[in-house]
C-alpha positions in Angstrom: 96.0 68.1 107.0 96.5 70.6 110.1 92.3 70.0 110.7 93.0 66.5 110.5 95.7 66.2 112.7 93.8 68.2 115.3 90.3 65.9 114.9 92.8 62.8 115.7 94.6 64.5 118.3 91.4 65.3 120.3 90.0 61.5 119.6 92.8 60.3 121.2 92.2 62.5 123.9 88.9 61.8 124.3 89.6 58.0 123.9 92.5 58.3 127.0 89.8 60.1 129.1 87.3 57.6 128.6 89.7 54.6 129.7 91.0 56.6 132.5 87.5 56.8 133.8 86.5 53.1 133.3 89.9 52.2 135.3 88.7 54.3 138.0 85.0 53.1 138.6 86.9 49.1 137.2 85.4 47.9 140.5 82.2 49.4 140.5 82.1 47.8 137.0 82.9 44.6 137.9 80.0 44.3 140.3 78.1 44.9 137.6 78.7 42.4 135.5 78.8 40.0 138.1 75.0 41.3 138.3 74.3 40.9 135.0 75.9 37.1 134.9 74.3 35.9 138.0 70.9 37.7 138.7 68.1 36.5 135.7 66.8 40.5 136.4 69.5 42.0 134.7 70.6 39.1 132.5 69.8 41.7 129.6 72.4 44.3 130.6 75.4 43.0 128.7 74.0 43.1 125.3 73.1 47.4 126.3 76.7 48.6 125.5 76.8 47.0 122.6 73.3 48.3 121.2 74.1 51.8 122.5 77.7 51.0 120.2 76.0 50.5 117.4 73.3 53.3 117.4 76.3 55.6 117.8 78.0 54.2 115.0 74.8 54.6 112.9 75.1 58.5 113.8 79.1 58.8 113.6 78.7 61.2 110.9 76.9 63.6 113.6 79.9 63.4 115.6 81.9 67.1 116.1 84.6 67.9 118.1 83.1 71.2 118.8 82.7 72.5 122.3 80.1 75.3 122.9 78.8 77.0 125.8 76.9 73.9 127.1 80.3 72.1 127.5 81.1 73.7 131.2 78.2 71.8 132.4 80.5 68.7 131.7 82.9 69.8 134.6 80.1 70.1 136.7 79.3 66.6 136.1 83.0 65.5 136.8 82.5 67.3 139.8 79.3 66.1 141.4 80.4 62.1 139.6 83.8 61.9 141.3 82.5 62.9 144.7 79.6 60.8 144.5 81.8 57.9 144.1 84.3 58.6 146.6 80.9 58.6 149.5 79.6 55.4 147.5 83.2 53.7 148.0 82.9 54.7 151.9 80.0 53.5 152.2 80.6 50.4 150.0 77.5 51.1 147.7 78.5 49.8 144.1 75.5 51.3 142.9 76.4 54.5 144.1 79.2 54.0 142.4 77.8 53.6 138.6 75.3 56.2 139.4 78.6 58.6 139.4 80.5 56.7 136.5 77.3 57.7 134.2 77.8 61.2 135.5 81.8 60.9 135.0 80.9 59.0 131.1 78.8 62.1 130.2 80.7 64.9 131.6 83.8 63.7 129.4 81.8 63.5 126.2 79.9 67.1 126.8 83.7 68.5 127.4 85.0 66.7 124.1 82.1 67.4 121.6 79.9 69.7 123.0 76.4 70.2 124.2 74.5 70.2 120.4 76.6 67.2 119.0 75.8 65.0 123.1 72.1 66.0 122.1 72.3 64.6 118.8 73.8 61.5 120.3 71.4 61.2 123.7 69.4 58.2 122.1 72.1 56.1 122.2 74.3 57.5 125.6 71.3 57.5 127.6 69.8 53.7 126.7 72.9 53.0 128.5 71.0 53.9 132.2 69.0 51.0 131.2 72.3 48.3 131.9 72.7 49.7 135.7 70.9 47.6 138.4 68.4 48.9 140.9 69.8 50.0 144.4 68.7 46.9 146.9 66.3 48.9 149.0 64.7 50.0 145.9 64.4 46.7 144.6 63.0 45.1 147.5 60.0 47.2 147.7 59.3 46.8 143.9 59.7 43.4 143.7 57.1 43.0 147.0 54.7 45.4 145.4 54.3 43.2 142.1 54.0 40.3 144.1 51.2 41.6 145.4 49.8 42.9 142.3 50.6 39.2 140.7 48.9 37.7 143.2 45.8 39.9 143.3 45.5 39.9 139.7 46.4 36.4 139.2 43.4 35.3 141.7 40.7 37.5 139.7 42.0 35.3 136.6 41.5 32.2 138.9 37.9 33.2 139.9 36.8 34.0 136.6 37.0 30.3 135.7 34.3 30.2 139.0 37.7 28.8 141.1 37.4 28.9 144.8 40.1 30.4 145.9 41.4 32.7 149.3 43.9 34.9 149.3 46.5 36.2 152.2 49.3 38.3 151.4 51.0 36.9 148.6 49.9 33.2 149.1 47.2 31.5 147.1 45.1 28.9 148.5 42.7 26.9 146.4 42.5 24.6 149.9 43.9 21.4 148.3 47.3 23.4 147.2 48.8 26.8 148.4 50.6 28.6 145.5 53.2 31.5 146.9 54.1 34.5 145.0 57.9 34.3 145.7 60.2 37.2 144.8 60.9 35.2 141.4 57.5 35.5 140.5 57.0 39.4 141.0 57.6 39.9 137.2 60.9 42.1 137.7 62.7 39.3 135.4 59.9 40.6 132.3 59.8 44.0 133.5 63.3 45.5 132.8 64.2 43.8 129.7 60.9 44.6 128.1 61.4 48.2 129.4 64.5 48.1 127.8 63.0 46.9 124.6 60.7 49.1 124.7 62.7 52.4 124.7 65.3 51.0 122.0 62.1 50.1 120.1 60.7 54.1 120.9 63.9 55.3 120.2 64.5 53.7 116.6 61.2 53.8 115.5 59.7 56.7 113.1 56.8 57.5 115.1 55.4 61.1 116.8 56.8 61.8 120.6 53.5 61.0 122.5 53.5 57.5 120.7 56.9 56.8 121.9 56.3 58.1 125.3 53.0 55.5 125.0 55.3 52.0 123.7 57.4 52.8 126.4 55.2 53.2 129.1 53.0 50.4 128.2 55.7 48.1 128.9 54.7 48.1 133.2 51.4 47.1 132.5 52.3 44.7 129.9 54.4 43.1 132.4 52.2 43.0 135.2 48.8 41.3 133.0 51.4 39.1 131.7 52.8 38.0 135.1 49.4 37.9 136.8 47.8 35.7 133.6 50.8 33.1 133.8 50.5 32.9 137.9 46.6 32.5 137.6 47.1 29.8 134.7 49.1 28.0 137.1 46.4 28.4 139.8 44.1 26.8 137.0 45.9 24.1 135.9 46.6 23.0 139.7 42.8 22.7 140.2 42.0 20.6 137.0 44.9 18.6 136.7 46.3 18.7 140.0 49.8 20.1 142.3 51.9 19.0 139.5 51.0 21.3 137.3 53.1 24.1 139.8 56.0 22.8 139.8 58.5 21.1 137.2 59.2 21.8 133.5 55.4 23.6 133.4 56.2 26.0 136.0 59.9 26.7 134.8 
């Protein structure tokens, strides 16, 4: 009973920290689900809490309330999180921000149950990283980088169906229609929720390391063929069945 008591007593505790740190970053939060509800990019980060729930509840057995050595690294992680976010809150950068709430998250749970027990359980805490949008500047460049790589890709598809086509930039001219590569076209909208896919796939799946490593990392390339083959398609269909074909429910 006196074991008992004392598990419950430091779930509570644990369970008090937690909410104390989600009330602090609430803002930071916020933003981000305002991300996930409004940009299509991210659309897939509200259902990654509730896949990292469950995976943890698969494994509550492995749960242990048993500090070690390894836990002192969790007040180094308080440390570096909290600070973090009080320069990302002067500088207004929300991202910033959830950068130092996952810091905060896991520097909480390596205090309550220790280093072996948070490796036991990394699966499942880190798939969470997976929910947290890109910071803008970083964004920007990838996004223009697989527009270029969609367009590039997407006019070798064109040609091979012996397609006239020119290329400038990220605009497509097949000299009756000029087909733009926008930023919603760069492939970002396939890209991070097959990622994420792919590394809940990896992480459930019975396979050797290096195969993992492999299902994950073919998710980029994926992407890209994928994007490249549905903007040359469209470069297809506009020359044999007209400017039509680009835009409307076939496009969409």
């Amino acid at each position: 009973p006196t074991f008992e008591h004392s598990l419950n007593f430091r779930f509570m505790l644990l369970l008090i920290a937690i909410l104390s740190v989600l009330f602090v970053f609430s803002d930071a939060l916020a933003w981000m689900y305002k991300a996930w509800t409004t940009k299509e990019e991210y659309s897939h980060g509200i259902m990654i809490p509730f896949v990292s729930a469950y995976l943890l509840w698969q494994r509550r057995d492995e749960v242990a309330f048993e500090p070690d050595r390894w836990s002192a690294i969790g007040y180094v992680l308080l440390i570096i999180g909290f600070c973090f976010h009080v320069i990302s809150v002067l500088a207004g950068l929300y991202v910033g921000s959830l950068i130092a709430f996952m810091f905060c998250l896991y520097g909480v749970l390596l205090l309550a149950i220790g280093g072996k027990t948070f490796k036991s359980l990394s699966g499942p805490l880190f798939i969470l990283l997976l929910m947290l949008p890109l910071p803008t500047f970083l964004y920007n460049n990838l996004s223009s980088f697989l527009q270029l790589i969609s367009s590039q890709l997407g006019v070798a598809f064109i040609r091979l169906f012996d397609i006239s086509v020119y290329l400038e930039g990220n605009v497509i001219d097949l000299g009756s229609y000029k087909l733009q590569v926008v930023e919603a076209c760069s492939g970002l909208r396939y890209l991070f929720p097959l990622m994420s896919l792919g590394f809940i796939l990896a992480y459930v799946s019975d396979m050797p390391l290096w195969k993992k490593v492999c299902l994950f990392v073919a998710t980029v390339p994926i992407t890209v063929v994928m994007n490249s083959i549905r903007v040359g398609g469209i470069g297809v269909t506009v020359e044999y069945w007209g400017p039509s074909m680009a835009e409307g429910l076939l496009h969409d």
